[in-house]
C-alpha positions in Angstrom: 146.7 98.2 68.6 144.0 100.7 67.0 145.3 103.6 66.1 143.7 106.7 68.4 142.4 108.6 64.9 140.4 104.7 64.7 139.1 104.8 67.6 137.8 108.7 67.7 136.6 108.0 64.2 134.3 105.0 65.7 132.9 107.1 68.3 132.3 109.9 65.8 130.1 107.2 63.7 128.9 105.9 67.1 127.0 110.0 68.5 127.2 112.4 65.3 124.8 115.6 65.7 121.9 113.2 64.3 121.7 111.3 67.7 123.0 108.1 69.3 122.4 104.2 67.7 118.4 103.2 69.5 119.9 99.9 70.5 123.0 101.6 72.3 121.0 103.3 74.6 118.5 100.5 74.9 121.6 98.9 76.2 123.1 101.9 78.4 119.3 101.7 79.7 119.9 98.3 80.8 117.7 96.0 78.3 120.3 94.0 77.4 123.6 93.5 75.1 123.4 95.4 71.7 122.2 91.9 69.8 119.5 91.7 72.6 118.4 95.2 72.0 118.1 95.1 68.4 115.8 92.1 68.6 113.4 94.7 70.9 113.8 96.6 68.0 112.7 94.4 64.7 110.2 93.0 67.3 108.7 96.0 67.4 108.2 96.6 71.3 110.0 100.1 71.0 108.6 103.6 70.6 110.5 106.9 69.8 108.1 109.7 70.9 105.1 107.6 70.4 105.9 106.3 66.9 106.8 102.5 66.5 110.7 101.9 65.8 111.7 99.0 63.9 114.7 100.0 61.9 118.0 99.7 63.5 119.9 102.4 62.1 117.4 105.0 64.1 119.6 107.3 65.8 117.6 109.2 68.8 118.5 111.8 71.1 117.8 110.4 75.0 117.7 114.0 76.8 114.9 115.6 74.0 113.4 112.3 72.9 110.9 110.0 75.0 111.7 106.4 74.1 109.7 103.2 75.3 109.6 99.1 75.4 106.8 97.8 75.7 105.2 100.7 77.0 107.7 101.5 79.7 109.7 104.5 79.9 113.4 104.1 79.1 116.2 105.8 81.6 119.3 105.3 81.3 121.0 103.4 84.5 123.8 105.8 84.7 121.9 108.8 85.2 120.1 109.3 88.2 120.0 107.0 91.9 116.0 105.9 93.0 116.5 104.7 97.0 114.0 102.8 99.2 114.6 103.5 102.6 112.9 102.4 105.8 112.7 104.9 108.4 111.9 104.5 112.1 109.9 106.2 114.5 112.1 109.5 116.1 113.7 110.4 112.5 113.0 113.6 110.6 112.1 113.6 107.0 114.6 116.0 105.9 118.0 115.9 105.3 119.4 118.3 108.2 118.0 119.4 111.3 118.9 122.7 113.9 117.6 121.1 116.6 120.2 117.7 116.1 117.7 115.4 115.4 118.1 112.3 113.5 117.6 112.3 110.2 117.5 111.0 106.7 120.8 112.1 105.7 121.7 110.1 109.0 121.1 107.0 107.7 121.9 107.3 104.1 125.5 109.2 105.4 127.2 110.9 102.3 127.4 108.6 100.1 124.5 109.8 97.9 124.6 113.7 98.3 122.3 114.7 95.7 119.5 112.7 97.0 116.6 114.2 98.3 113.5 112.6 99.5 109.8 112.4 97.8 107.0 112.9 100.2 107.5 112.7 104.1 106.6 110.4 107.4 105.9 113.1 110.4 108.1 112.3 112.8 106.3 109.6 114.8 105.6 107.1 111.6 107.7 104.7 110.3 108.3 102.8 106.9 108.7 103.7 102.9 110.4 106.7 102.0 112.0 107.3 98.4 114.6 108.9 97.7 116.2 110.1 94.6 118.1 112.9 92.3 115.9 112.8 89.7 114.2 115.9 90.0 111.6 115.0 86.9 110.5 111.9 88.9 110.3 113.6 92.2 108.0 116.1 91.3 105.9 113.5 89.0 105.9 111.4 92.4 104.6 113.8 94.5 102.5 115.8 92.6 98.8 115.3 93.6 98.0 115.3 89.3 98.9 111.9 89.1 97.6 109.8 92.2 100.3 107.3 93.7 98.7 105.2 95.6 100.2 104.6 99.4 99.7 101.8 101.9 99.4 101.5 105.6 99.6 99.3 108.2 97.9 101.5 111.4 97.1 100.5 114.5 94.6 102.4 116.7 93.4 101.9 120.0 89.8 100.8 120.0 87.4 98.6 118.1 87.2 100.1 114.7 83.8 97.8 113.2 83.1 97.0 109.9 80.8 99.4 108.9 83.5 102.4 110.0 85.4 100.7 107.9 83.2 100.7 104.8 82.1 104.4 105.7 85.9 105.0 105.5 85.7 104.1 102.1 82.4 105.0 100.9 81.5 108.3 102.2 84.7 109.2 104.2 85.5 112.0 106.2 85.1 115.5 106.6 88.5 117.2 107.9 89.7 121.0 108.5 90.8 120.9 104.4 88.2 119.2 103.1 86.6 115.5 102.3 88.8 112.7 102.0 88.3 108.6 101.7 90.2 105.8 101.4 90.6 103.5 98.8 90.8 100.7 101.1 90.6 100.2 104.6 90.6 96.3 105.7 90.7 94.8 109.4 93.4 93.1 109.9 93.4 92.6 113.6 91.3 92.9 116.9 92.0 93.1 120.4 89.5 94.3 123.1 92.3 97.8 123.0 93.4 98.3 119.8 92.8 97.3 116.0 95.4 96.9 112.6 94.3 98.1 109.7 95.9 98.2 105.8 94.4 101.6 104.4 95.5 102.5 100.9 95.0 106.2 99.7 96.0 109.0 97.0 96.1 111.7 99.3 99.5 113.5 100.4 98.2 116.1 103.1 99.8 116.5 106.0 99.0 113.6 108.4 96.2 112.3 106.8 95.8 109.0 108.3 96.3 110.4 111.8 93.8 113.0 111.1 91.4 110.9 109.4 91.1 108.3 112.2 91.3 110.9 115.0 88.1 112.5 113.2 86.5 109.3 114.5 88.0 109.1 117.9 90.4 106.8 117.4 94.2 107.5 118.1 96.8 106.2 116.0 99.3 104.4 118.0 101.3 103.1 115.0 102.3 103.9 111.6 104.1 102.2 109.3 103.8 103.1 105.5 104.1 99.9 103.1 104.4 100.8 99.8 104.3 103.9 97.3 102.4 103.2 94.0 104.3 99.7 93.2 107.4 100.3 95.2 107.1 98.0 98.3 108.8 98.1 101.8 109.8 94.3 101.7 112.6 93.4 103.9 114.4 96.6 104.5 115.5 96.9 108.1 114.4 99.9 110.0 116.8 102.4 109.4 118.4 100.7 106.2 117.8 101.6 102.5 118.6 100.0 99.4 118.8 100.7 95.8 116.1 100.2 93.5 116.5 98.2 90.2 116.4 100.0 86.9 113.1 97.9 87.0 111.4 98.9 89.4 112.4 102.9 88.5 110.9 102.0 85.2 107.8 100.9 87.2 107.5 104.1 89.0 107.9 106.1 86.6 105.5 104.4 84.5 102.9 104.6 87.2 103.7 108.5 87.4 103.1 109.5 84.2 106.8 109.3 82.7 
């Protein structure tokens, strides 16, 4: 049996004042066992604040230094909780409500405490919200600086043509707080009532796509958001959630700037 002094000794070696071992936290991050990690390494596909890394003693602080493979930003798994959660129609986007509403905290129960949602649904729309405690990510997610992209599905009543569609997209609209387009807007649908649509846009104000279409005359009479930046609804159930993959964090992040 190792004596304790040993095994202090080999954690001393392991995080001195100089950092910890890259491949360790490569491997913390989720990349792999150590031996997997130092081939990332001597292969060249890792950065330490923008320089290229290839010698495997490097020792690296994770909470002062940025560190990336293959262009991605590393996070270590153990650090922060990214959720996907699907919400229904008659749910608040908060966490707690005076008035006893449903909410988000409703769904996700107490489980994750710390988790606070990026970006809202108003209270009639349905779909992608994320979550998360990672404040850094949060902000970057939200911010308008850096442009996530966000899908719809919307269903209006009317017969939205073609050419609104292109204007949608082209020249847009003028609202209360200024111009705004889409950066998609395809038919999916037709009825002699009502149309489906898939819009994509940047924007984050307040009800946009409600506003945008009711600029026009037509009223929304379903919402459902898809997808934030590459973060996609899939198969979670309305009023379900699941935990995203360090992979897809990594993917959000990277689309965000981080």
């Amino acid at each position: 049996m190792p004596h304790p002094y040993s095994r202090a000794k080999k954690a001393h070696e392991e995080k001195t004042d100089s950092g910890i071992r890259l491949q360790k936290v490569l491997a913390q991050a989720g990349f792999g066992s150590r031996r997997k990690c130092e081939i990332l390494i001597t292969d060249g596909r890792v950065e330490v604040d923008g320089e290229l890394v290839t010698e495997l003693g490097t020792r690296v602080d994770p909470a002062k230094q940025e560190i990336r493979v293959d262009g991605s930003r590393v996070r270590l798994t153990n650090k922060h909780i990214t959720l996907a959660l699907n919400k229904p129609k008659k749910v608040l986007s908060a966490m707690e409500d005076k008035r006893g509403r449903w909410t988000l905290r409703d769904i996700i129960g107490d489980r994750y405490e710390r988790v606070f949602h990026m970006g809202r649904l108003d209270y009639d729309s349905e779909g992608l919200i994320l979550m998360t405690d990672d404040g850094e990510l949060s902000q970057h997610v939200m911010h308008p600086k850096y442009e996530v992209a966000k899908t719809y599905i919307v269903t209006v009543e009317g017969r939205v043509g073609g050419g609104v569609a292109r204007r949608l997209v082209t020249t847009g609209v003028q609202l209360d707080d200024g111009w705004i387009k889409l950066d998609q807007c395809t038919i999916l649908d037709q009825t002699r009532d009502f149309t489906m649509l898939r819009v994509v846009l940047h924007s984050g104000r307040n009800r946009i796509v409600r506003r945008i279409f009711g600029s026009l005359g037509f009223e929304v009479v379903r919402l459902v958001r898809t997808q934030i930046g590459p973060i996609k609804l899939g198969e979670i159930k309305p009023g379900s959630y699941r935990v995203l993959s360090q992979a897809e964090v990594d993917s959000l992040a990277k689309a965000v700037g981080l």
